[in-house]
C-alpha positions in Angstrom: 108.2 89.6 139.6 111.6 87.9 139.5 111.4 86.8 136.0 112.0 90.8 134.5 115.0 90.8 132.4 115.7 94.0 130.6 117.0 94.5 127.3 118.8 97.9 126.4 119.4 98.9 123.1 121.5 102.0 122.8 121.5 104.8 120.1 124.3 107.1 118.8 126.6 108.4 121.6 124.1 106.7 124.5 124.9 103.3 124.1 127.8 103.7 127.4 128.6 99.7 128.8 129.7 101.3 132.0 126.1 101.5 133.0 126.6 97.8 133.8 128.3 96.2 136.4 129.8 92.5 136.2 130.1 92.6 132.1 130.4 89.3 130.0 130.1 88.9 126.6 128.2 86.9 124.4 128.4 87.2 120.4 125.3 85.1 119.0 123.6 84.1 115.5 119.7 84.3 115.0 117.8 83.3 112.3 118.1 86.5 110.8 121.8 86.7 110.9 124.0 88.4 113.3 122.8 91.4 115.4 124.8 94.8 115.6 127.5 93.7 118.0 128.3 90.8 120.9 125.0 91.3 123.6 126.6 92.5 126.6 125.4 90.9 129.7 125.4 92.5 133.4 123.0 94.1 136.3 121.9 97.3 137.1 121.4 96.9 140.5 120.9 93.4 140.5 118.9 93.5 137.9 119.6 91.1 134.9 120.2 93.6 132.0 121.5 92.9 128.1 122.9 95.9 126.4 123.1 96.5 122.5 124.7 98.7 120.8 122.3 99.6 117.6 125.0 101.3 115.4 127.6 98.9 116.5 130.1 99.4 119.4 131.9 101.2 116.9 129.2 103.0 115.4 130.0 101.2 111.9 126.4 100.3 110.6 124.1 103.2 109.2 120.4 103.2 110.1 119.1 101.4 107.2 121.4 98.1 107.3 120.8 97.8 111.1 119.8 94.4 111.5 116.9 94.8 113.5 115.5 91.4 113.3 118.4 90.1 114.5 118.8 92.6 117.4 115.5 92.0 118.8 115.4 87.9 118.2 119.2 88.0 119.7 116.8 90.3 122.8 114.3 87.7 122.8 115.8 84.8 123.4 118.3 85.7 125.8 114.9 86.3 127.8 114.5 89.8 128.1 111.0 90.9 129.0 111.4 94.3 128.1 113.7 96.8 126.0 114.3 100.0 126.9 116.2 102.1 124.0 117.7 105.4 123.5 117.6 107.3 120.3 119.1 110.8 119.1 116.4 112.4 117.1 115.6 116.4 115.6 112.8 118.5 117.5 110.1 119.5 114.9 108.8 121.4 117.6 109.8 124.8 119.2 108.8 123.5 122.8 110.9 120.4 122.4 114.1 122.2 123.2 117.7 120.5 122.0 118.9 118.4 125.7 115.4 117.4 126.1 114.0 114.0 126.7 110.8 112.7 124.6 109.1 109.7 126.3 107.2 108.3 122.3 103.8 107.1 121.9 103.5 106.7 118.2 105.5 106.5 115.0 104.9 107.5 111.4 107.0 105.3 109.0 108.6 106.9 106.0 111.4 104.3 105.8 111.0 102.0 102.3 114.3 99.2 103.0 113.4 97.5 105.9 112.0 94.2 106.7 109.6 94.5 109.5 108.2 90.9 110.9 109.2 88.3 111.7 106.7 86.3 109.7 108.5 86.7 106.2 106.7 83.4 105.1 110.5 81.4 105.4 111.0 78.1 107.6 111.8 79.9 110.7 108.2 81.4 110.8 105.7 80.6 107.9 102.4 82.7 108.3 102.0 86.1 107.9 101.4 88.4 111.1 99.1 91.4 111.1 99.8 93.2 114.0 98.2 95.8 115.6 100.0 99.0 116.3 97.2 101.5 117.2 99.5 101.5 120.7 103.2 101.1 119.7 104.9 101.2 123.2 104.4 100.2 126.4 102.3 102.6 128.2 103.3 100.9 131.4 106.7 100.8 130.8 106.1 104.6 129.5 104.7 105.6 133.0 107.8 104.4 134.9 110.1 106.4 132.4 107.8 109.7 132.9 107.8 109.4 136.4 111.6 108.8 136.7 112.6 111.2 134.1 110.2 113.5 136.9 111.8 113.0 140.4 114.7 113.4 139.0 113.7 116.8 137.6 115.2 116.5 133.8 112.8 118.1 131.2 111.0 115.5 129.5 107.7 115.3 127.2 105.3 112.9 128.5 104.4 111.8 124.5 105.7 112.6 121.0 105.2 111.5 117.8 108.4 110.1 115.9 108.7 110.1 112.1 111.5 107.1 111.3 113.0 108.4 107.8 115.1 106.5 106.0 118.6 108.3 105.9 121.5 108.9 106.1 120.8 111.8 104.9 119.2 114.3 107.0 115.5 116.1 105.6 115.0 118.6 103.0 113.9 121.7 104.2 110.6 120.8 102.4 109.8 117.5 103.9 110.8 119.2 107.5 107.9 121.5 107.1 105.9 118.9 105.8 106.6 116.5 108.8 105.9 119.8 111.2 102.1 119.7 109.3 101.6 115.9 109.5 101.9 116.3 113.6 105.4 114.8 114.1 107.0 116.1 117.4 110.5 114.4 116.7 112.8 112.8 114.0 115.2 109.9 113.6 116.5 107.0 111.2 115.3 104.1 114.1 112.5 103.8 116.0 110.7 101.8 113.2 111.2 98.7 112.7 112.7 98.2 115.9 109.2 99.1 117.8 107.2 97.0 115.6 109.6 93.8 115.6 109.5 94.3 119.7 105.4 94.3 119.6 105.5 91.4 117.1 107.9 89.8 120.0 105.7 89.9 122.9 108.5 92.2 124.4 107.5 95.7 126.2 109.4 98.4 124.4 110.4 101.8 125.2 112.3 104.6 123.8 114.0 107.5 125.4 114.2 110.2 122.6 117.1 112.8 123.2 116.5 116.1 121.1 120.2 117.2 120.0 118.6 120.1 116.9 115.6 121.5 115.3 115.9 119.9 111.8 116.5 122.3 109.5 112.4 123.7 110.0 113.3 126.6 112.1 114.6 129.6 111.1 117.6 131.3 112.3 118.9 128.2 113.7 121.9 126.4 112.4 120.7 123.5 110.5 121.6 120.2 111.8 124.9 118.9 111.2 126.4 116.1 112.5 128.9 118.0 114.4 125.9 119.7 116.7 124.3 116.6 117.4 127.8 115.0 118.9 128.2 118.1 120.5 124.5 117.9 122.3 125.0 114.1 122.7 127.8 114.9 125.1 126.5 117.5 127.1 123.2 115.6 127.6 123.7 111.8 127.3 124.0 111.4 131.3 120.3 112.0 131.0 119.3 108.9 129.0 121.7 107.0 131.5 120.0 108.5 134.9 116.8 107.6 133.5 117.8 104.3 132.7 119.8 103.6 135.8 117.2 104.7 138.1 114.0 103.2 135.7 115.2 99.6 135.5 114.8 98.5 139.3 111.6 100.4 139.6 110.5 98.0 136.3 112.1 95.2 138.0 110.3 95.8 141.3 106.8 95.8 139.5 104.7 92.7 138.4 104.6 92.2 134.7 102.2 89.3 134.4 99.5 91.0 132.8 101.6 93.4 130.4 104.0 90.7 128.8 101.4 89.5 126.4 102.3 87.9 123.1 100.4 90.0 120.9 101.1 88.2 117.8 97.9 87.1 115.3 99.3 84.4 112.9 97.1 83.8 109.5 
């Protein structure tokens, strides 16, 4: 359908602008203030794409004070029918090796600042809006990622489970064991409430996940550190770019109709 217009919100050390050609820019205000940085608009092979940086082009806002509801709003009125995001994240998994890709299925939420609706009873949108989340993502947009992330032969998980703490800081060894017994695969500052605002949008969202460490769970491995997450990032980021470079015409080929549902149940 030629209506697909992709959003791409991009985590620490993946959010590149090379990736699109013909770049404008275009700072905006939402009802929820400003987003992270200007939108950046372009096409990935002629496909109409809007590029975010989540941290800010200069990486200057920590996870918590993201403005999320600004980043997807800012997203959802420019038109985009989907976002496709990129997110560092620990492996709390021995199979999920550091330099491989997780496509996510669910979340557990252990964040405790973040607003995460819309519907926060103000003028913009009185109501209050339950939403369902049994399904976080967008298995269809899911499918393309798995089967790109596939022919091109990068190691990938077809599902995980990502547990959003709050930060900065990174776990205790405690709560990293704990996480391991809950059934989280992965672990990051972001992925909530940027999924849920998205599905409260009407928008379909999807996250690579790029493992860069093992937490601090396993022994004799050097516990995270900022410094060997960097270091992963680099070797590894051209991953979450070949995915999306390759992903976003396939998405853009298909018919949406059905997916693009406004899932939203106002009380």
């Amino acid at each position: 359908s030629g209506i697909t217009k992709v959003g791409i919100i991009g985590g620490s050390g993946l959010d590149d602008p090379d990736i699109l050609e013909g770049r404008t820019e275009k700072y905006v205000e939402t009802p929820f203030g400003k987003p992270s940085d200007a939108l950046i608009i372009g096409k990935i092979k002629n496909v109409d794409c809007v590029l975010l940086a989540r941290h800010g082009r200069q990486h200057t806002i920590c996870p918590t004070n993201v403005n999320y509801r600004a980043n997807v709003w800012a997203l959802k009125t420019e038109g985009c029918t989907h976002i496709l995001v990129t997110t560092a994240c620990g492996s709390l998994k021995e199979d999920i090796q550091p330099g491989d890709v997780v496509v996510l299925d669910q979340f557990i939420d252990r964040t405790t600042k973040r607003p995460q609706t819309f519907y926060d009873g103000g003028a913009c949108l009185p109501g209050v809006c339950h939403i369902p989340m049994s399904d976080p993502f967008c298995s269809k947009t899911r499918e393309v990622l798995i089967d790109v992330a596939k022919k091109l032969g990068i190691k990938y998980h077809s599902k995980g489970t990502m547990i959003t703490i709050e930060g900065p800081r990174f776990s205790s060894r405690a709560e990293s064991h704990m996480f391991r017994l809950w059934g989280a695969d992965v672990i990051n500052m972001t992925t909530v409430p940027e999924v849920v605002l998205a599905k409260e949008a009407g928008i379909c969202y999807a996250s690579i996940a790029l493992a860069t460490d093992y937490d601090c769970w396993k022994e004799h491995e050097e516990a995270v550190s900022v410094d060997r997450v960097l270091k992963t990032l680099k070797e590894n980021a051209n991953k979450a770019t070949t995915i999306l470079l390759t992903a976003i015409p396939q998405i853009a080929s298909m018919e949406w109709t059905d997916a693009v549902v406004t899932m939203k149940v106002v009380i």
